[in-house]
N, C-alpha and C positions, 0 to 999 in steps of 0.2 A: 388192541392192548399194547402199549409200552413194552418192549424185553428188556429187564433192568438184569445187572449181575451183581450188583449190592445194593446194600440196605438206603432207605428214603435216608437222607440224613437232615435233619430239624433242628436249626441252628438256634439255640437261645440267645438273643443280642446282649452280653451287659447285664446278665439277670440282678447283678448286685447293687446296679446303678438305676435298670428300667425294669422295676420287679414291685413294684409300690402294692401294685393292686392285684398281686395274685394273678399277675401273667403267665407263670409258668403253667398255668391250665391251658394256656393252649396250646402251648409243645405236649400236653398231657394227651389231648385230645386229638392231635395229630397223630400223633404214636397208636395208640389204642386202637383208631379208626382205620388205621393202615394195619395191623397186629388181628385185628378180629375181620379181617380181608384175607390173614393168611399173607399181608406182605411185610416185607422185614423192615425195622424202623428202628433209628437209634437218634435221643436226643444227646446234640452236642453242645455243650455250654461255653461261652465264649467271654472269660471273664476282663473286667476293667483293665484298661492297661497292654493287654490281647490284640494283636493284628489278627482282623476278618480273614479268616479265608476265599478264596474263591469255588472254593467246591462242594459246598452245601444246597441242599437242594432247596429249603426252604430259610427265610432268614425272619425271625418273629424280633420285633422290638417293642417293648412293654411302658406304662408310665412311669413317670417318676419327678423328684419333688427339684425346685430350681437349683439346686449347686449341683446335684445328680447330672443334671440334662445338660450342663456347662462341661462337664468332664466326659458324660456320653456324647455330645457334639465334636471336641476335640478327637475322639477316639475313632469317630464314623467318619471325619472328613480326612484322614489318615487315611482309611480303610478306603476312601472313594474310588479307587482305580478295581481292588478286587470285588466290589459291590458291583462295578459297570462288567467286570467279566462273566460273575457269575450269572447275574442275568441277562447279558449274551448267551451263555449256556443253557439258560431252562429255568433258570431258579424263579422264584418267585418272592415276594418282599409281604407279611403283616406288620402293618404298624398302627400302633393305639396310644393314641392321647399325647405324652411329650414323644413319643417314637414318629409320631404322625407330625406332629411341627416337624420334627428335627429331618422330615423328607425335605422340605421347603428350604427357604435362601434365607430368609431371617425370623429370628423372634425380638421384638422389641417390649421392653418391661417395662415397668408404669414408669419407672423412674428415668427414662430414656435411652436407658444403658440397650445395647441391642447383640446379640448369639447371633453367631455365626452358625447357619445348616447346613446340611449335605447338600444343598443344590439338586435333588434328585428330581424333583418336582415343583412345578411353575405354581408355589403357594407362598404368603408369610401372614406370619401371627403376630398380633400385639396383645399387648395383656389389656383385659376388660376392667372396668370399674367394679364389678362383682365377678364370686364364681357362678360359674353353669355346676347345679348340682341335682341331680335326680334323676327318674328315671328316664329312656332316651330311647320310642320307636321309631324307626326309618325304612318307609319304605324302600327298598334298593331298587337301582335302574332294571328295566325292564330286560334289558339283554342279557342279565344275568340266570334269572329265570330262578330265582331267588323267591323264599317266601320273606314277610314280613323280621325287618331283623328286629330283635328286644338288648337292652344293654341298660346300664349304670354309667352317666356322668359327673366327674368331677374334675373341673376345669377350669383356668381364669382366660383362657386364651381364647383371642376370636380368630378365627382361621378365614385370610379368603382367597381365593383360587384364582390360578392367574385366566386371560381370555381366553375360551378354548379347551381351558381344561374340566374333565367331567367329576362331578361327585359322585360317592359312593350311592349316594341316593336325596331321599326327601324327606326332612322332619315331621313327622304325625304328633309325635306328643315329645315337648324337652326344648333343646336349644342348638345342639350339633356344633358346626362352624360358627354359629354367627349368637345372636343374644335372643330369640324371641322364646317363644313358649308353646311351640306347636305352627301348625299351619298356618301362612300367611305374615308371619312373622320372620323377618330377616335384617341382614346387616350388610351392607355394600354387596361384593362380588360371592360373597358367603350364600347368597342366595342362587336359587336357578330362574332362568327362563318364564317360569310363570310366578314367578316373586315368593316361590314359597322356600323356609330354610332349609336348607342342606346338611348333611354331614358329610366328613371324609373326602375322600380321593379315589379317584379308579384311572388305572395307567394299565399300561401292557404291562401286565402278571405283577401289578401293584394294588397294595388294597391300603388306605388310610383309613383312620377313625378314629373317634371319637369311644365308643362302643366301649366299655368294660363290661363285666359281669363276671368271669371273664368271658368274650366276647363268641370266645367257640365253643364253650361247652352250653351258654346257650344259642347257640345258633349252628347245629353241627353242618347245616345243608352250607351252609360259607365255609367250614372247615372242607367240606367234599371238595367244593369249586377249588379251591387251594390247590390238596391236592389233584385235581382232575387237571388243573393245566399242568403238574410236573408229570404225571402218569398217563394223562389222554383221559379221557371220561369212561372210554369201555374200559378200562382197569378197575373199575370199583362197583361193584354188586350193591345191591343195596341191602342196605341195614335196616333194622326195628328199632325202635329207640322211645318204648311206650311213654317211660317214666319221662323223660327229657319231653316231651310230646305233652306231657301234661303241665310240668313245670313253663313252657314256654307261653300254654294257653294260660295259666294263672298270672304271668307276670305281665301280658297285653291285658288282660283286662283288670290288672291292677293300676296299671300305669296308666290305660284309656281313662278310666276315674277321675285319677288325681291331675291328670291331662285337662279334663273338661271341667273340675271344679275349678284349678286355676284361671280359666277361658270365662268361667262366667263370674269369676271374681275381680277380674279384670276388666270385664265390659261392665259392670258395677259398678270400679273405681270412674273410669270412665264418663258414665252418667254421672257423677257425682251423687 
């Protein structure tokens, strides 16, 4: 186990700018899960305008709508030198949905006009002809050792990953990075190795996504991995968590459903 001599500190990125969708439940969820551990946790919020610290341990950046993500990009490329210290240090980075572009080098709008990103990650996004909107399973890579993650997307952006870099995982049901509607469906580099679509990012103590719901309160076992790289893994016992246990099985097999009606409504249009 880690010997810490204060508290986890869980940096809320811009909640006023990347808070669209009810982000702030996973700084909720951090806390809690560290607090019903017995370990001490304080969420720090980090508002617009705000120079990033370098000394948080976790740093969450949340969705949000495009003039949001224009003044959260300016703010985060400011911030780029204590972001590169902090995780020198331990820290660790969630980012979901415009948080998750704004890792990448650009986003380009339909209009042509193109945001500058934090460079943090070998990604860029262009806005799609439709939004990705519904519900969004992903298998996660296997080294994580991860169960099935569940989440809510709503997105016009297609996300693709530069050569080399890994996703968070593989689309089962939804769209992720790229346009399709479940497996076998993808979009240039958006996709992995066996052509099936992606979501997110995975970097050394970097998580990108797609993912809302929000993303940790359904998926606590990703909130653990979190904190397990700032803590070490032996630092966290394990929890119960019947109800969350039940909710997660209801929304895979809600979303497996509407996954597979869309697949055979599709292979219908298809035949003609």
């Amino acid at each position: 186990m880690v010997s810490r001599t204060s508290a986890i500190r869980i940096g809320l990125v811009f909640p006023d700018l990347l808070g669209t969708y009810g982000d702030r439940g996973n700084a909720l969820v951090l806390e809690q899960r560290c607090i019903r551990r017995g370990i001490d946790a304080e969420i720090v919020d980090i508002a617009a305008g705000t120079a990033l610290p370098d000394s948080l341990d976790v740093y969450l950046l949340g969705g949000g709508e495009d003039d949001a993500q224009v003044m959260a990009s300016a703010g985060l490329r400011a911030s780029r030198a204590a972001i590169d210290r902090a995780l020198g240090n331990g820290a660790v980075i969630l980012a979901v949905c415009a948080g998750f572009q704004l890792l990448g080098g650009s986003y380009e709008a339909r209009d042509g006009e193109v945001l500058d990103g934090l460079g943090l990650c070998d990604l860029d996004t262009r806005a799609g002809d439709a939004r990705c909107i519904g519900e969004l399973i992903v298998s996660p890579d296997a080294s994580l050792g991860l169960p099935t993650l569940t989440g809510f997307e709503n997105h016009g952006g297609r996300t693709r990953l530069g050569s080399g870099v890994s996703p968070l995982g593989t689309v089962e049901v939804g769209h992720g990075n790229g346009s399709g509607n479940g497996a076998g469906n993808s979009a240039g580099n958006s996709a992995g190795d066996e052509g099936l679509a992606v979501d997110g990012i995975l970097a050394t103590r970097v998580v990108g996504t797609y993912l809302h719901g929000p993303v940790l309160p359904r998926n606590p076992a990703l909130a653990d991995l979190l904190l397990g790289w700032v803590l070490g893994e032996d630092a966290l016992t394990s929890l119960e968590d019947p109800v969350i246990d039940a909710l997660r099985r209801e929304r895979l097999h809600e979303a497996r459903k509407t996954g597979l009606s869309a697949k055979r409504r599709d292979w219908d249009l298809a035949r003609g």
